[in-house]
C-alpha positions as CSV (number, residue, x, y, z in Angstrom):
1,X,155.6,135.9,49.5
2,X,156.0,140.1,48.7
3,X,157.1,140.0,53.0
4,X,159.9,137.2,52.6
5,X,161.4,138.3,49.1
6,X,161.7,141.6,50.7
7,X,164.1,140.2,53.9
8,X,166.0,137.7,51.3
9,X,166.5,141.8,49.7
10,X,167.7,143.2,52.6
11,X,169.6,140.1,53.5
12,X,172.0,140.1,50.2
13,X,172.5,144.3,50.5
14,X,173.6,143.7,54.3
15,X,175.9,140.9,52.9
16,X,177.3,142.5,50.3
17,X,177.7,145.9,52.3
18,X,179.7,144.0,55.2
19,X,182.0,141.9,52.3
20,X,182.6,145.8,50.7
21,X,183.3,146.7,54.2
22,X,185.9,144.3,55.2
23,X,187.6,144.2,51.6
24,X,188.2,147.7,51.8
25,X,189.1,148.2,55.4
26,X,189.9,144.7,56.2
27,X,191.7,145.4,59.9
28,X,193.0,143.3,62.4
29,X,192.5,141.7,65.7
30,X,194.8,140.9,68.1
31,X,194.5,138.2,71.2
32,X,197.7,138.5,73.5
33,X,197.8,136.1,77.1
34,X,201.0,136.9,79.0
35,X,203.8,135.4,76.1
36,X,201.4,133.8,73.7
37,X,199.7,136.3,71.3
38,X,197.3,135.3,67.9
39,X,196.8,138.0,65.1
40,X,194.3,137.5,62.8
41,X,192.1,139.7,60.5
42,X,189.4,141.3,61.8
43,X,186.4,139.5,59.2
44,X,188.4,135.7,60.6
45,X,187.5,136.9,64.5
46,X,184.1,138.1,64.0
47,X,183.0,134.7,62.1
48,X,185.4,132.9,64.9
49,X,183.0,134.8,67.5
50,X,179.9,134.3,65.8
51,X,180.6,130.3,65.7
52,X,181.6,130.1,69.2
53,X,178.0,131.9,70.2
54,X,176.1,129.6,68.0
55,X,178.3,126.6,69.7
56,X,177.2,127.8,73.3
57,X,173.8,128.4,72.6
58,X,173.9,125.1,70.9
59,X,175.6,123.5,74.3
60,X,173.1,125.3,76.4
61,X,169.9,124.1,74.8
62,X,171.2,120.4,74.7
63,X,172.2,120.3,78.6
64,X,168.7,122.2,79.0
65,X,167.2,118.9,77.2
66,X,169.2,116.7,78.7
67,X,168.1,117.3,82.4
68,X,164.7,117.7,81.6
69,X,164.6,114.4,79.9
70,X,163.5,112.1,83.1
71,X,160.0,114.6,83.1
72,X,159.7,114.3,79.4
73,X,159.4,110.7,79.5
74,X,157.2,110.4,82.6
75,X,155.0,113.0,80.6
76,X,155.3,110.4,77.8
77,X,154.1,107.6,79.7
78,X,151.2,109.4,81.3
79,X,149.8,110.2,78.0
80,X,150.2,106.7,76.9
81,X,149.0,105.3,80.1
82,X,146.1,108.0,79.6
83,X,145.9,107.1,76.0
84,X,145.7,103.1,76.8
85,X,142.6,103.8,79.6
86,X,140.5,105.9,77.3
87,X,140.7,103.1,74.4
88,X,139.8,100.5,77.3
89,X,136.9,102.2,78.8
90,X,135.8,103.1,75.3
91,X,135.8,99.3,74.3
92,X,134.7,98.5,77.9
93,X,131.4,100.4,77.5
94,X,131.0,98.8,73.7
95,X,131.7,95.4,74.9
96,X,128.6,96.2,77.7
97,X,126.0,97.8,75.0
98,X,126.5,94.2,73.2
99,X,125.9,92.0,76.2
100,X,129.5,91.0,76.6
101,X,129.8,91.5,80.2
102,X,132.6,89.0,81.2
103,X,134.6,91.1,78.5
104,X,133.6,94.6,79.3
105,X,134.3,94.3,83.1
106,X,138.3,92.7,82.2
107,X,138.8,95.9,80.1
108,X,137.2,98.3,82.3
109,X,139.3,96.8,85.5
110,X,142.4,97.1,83.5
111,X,142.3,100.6,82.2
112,X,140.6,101.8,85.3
113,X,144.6,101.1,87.1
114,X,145.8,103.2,84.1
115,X,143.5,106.0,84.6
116,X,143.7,109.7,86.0
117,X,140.2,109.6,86.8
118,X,139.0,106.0,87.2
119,X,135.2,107.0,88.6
120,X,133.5,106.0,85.4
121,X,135.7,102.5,85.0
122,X,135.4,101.2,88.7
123,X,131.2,102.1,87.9
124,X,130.7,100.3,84.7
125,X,133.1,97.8,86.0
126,X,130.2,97.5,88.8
127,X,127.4,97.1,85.8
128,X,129.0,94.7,84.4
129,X,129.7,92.7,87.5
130,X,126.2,93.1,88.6
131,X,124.8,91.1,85.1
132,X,127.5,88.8,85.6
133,X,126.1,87.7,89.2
134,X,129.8,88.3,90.9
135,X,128.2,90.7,93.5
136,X,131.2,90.7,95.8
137,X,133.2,91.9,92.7
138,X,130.7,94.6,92.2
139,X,130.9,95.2,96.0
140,X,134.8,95.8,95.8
141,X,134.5,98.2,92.6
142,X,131.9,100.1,93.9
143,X,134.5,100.5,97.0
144,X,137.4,101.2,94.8
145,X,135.2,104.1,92.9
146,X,134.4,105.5,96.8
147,X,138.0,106.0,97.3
148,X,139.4,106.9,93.7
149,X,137.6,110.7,93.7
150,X,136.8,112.8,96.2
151,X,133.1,114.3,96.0
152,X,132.2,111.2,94.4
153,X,130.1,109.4,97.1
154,X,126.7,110.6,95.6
155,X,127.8,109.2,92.1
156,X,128.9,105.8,93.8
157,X,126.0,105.8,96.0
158,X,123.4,106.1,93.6
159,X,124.6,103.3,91.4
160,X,125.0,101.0,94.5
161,X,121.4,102.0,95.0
162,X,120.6,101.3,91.8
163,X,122.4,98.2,91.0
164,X,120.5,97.0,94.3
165,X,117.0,97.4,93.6
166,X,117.8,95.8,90.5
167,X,119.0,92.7,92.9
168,X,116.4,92.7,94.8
169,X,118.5,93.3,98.0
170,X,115.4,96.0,99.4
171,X,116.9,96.4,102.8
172,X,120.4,96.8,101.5
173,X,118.9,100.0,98.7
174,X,116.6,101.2,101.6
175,X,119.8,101.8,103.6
176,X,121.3,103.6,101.0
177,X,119.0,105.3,99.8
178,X,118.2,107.1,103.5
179,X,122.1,108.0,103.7
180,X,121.2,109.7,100.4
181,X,118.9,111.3,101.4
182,X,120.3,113.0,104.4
183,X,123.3,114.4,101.5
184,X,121.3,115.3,98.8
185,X,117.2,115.3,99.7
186,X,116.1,116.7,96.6
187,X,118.0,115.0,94.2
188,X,116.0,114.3,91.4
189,X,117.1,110.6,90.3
190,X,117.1,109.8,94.0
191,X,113.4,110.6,94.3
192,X,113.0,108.3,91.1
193,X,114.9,105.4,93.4
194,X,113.4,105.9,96.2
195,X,109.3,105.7,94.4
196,X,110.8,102.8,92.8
197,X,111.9,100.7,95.9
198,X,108.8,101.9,97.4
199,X,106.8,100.1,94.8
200,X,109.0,97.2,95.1
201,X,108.3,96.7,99.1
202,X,104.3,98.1,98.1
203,X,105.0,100.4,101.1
204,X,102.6,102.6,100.3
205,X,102.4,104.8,103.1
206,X,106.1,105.8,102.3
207,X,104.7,106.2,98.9
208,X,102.6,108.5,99.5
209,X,104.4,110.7,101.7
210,X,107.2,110.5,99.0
211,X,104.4,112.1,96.2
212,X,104.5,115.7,96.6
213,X,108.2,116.2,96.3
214,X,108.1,113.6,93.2
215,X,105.6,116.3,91.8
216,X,107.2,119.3,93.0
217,X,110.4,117.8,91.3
218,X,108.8,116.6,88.2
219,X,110.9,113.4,88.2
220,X,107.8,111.7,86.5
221,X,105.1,112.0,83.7
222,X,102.3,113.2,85.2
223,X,100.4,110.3,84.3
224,X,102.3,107.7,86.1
225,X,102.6,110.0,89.2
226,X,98.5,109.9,89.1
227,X,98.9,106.1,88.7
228,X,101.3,105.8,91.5
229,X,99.2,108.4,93.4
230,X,95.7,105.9,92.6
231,X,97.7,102.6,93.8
232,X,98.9,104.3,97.3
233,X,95.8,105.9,97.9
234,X,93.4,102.7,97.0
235,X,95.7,100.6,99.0
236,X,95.6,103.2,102.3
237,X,91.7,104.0,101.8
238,X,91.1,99.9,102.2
239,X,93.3,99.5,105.5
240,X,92.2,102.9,106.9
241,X,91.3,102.0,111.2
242,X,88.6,104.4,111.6
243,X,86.6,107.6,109.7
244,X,88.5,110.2,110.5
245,X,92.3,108.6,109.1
246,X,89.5,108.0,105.8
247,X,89.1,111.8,106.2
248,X,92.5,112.9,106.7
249,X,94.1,111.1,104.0
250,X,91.3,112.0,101.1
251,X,92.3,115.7,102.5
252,X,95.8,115.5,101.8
253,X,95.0,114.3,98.1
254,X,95.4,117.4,95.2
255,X,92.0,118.7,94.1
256,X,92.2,116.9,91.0
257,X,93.0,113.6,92.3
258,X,89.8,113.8,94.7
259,X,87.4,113.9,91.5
260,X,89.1,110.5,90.0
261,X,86.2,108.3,89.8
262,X,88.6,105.3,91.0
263,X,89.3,107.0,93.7
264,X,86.1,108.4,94.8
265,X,85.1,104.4,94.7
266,X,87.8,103.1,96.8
267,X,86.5,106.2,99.4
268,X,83.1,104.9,99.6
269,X,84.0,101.4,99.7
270,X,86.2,102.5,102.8
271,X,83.2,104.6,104.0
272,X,80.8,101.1,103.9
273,X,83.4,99.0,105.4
274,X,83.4,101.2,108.0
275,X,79.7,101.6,108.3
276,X,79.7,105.0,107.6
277,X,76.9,104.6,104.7
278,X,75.3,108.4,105.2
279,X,79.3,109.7,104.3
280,X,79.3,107.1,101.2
281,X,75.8,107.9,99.7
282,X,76.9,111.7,100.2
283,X,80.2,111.3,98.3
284,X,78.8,109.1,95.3
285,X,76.2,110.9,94.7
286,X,77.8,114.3,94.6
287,X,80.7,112.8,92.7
288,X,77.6,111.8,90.2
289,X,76.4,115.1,89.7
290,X,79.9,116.1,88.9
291,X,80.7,113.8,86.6
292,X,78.7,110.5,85.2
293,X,80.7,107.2,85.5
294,X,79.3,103.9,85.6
295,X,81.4,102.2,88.1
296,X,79.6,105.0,91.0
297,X,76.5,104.3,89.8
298,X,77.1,100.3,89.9
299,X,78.4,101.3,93.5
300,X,75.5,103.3,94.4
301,X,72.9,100.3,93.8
302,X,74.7,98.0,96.2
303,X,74.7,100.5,99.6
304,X,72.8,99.4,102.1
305,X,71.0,102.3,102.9
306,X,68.2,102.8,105.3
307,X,65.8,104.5,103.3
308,X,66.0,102.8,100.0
309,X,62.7,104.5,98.2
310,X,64.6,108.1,98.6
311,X,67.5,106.6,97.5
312,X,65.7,105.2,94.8
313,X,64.4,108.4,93.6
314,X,67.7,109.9,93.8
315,X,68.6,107.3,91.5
316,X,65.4,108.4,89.1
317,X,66.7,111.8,88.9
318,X,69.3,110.5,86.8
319,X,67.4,109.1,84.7
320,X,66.5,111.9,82.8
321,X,70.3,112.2,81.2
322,X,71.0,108.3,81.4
323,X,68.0,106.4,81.2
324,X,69.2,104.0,78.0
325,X,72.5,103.6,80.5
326,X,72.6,99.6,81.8
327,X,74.5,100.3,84.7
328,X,71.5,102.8,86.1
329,X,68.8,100.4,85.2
330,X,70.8,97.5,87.6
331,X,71.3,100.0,90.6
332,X,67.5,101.2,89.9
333,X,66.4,97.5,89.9
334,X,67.9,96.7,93.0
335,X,67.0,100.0,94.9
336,X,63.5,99.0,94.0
337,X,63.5,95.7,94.7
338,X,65.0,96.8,98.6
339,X,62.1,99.3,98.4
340,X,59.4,96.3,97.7
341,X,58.6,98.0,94.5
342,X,58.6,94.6,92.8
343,X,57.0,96.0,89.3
344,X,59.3,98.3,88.9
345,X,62.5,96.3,90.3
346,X,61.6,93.9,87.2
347,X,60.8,96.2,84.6
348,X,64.3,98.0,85.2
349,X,66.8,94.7,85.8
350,X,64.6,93.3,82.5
351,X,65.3,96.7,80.3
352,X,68.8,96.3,81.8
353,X,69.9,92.9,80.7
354,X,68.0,94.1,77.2
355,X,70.8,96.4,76.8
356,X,73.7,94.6,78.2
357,X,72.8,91.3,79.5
358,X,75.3,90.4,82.5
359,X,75.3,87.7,85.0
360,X,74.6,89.6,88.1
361,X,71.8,91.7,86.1
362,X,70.3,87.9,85.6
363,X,71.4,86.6,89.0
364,X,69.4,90.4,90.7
365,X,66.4,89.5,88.3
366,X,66.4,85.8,89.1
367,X,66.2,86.4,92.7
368,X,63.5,88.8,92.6
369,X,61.3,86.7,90.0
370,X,62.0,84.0,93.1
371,X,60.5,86.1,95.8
372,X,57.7,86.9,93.1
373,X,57.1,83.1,93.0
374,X,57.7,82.8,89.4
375,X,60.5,79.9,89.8
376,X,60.5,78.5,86.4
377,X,61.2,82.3,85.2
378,X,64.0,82.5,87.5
379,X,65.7,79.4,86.8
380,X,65.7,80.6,83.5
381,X,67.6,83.8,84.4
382,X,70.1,81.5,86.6
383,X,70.8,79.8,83.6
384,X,71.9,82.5,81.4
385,X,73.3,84.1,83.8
386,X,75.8,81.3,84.0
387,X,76.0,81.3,79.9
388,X,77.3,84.4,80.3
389,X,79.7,84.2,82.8
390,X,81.0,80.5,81.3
């Protein structure tokens, strides 16, 4: 306020200085052109000049509007044009969230032609075409979205994948997905597709080979990595040709994942398929002494070993820590009744269904009471046996 009051100041002394000026000295200017001549006072030609340099300036900045006027309006009907796509790929995505895909995919198409940078249009357009069933329109945007950036094949490519899968067209994603992978191996949300297409075709040999860049990348809770890892590896142990591809795949498992009780069954049940019953004993009982789980020690009392009675006392040994455990009184049952230990079979299969009566507890005790000759006894146990299991 101070700032302007003092140039309005110096404004009205310059004034009244140059009015002093010219009413004492008012002088005289003369313009002569060959015959014609004009005389005037000097304070008339210096306002005359003045106004003819505003008038110029005024002139100039009007032609200077004038011819840049074609631009100005093309400027003006980008950012309308601009203006109009961002409104219709804001509404686009709304009218997607709420399940209105017929409506989303008419306003994404239409402001995607109005957009600079039409990538995220021509993709949701895609989405929306994809819920819609029109998969030869989602074919032609996802083309359209190829060609509208540069550097945006990865982008494009990944929501083709994607949108694939979810159609269940497997060789169509697997195709893309390998292209992928030759641009951008360790891509993080291509190693997602890729585990979850692999799931989708149960290829589990590809799933498996795909696990330790999934961990290295940390794409996935560890939790469903191990769940993944438990799926492929179960699967592979079963259909393994021969003991040594059993060995080489349960070497190429973490350390961790080789104590998972799961796991260490699906090993022996491989190892026993495969006759290799020294191997299985071996691994469940050392797997035992690391850690106590019922489903090994159920395991344990069904391998046909060829010295039951050391097996048996094995078995005994545990005992010690586990002898009120049902599952250990089954297996020590039917070790005993392999070793002709009949006594001892029934009093363990009898404190065993005591515990936690279960039909194969009654169906091991019924058989063993038959090749004791108690009949009646064992029809008994064949009867609740099937109570149970009704």
């Amino acid at each position: 306020m101070l700032r302007l009051l003092f140039i309005l100041l110096i404004a009205l002394l310059a004034t009244a200085a140059v009015t002093h000026f010219f009413l004492t000295e008012p002088g005289y200017a003369l313009l002569a052109y060959g015959n014609l001549s004009v005389e005037t006072s000097l304070a008339v030609f210096l306002v005359a000049l003045v106004l003819l340099f505003f008038g110029l300036y005024l002139l100039l900045r009007l032609l200077t509007r004038l011819w840049g006027l074609p631009g100005g309006v093309r400027d003006l009907r980008r950012r309308h044009q601009a203006e109009a796509a961002r409104r219709g790929l804001n509404q686009g995505l709304i009218e997607m969230a709420e399940g209105r895909w017929e409506r989303a995919e008419k306003l994404l198409v239409r402001s995607a032609r109005r957009s600079q940078t039409p990538l995220i249009h021509w993709l949701s357009a895609a989405r929306a075409a994809q819920m819609l069933g029109a998969y030869t329109r989602r074919d032609h945007y996802l083309a359209e979205a190829s060609r509208c950036e540069s550097g945006s094949d990865v982008a494009v490519e990944l929501t083709q994948a994607e949108l694939q899968i979810a159609h269940g067209q497997h060789e169509q994603a697997l195709a893309t997905l390998n292209h992928l992978n030759e641009l951008v191996p360790r891509h993080r949300y291509l190693l997602k597709l890729r585990a979850r297409l692999h799931e989708r075709l149960n290829d589990c040999a590809a799933l498996f080979e795909l696990l330790p860049e999934l961990r290295r990348a940390k794409v996935l809770p560890e939790t469903d990595l191990a769940d993944m890892e438990n799926r492929a590896t179960r699967e592979l142990l079963a259909k393994a040709a021969d003991a040594d591809a059993v060995r080489r795949l349960w070497e190429r498992l973490p350390r961790d994942a080789r104590h998972r009780p799961r796991l260490v069954e699906a090993h022996a049940r491989a190892l026993i398929r495969l006759k290799e019953i020294n191997q299985a004993e071996h691994l469940l009982r050392s797997a035992l002494k690391s850690g106590w789980d019922e489903g090994l020690v159920h395991l344990y009392g069904t391998l046909p070993v060829e010295d039951p009675a050391r097996a048996l006392e094995t078995a005994e040994g545990w005992s010690k820590q586990h002898g009120r455990d049902a599952a250990l009184l089954l297996t020590l049952g039917r070790l005993a009744r392999r070793a002709k230990l009949w006594g001892k079979a029934r009093a363990y299969l009898e404190a065993s269904t005591g515990l936690r009566p279960r039909p194969e507890t009654y169906r091991e005790l019924a058989e063993l009471l038959e090749e004791m000759g108690e009949n009646e006894r064992a029809q008994a146990c064949y009867r609740d046996g099937l109570r149970l299991a009704e």
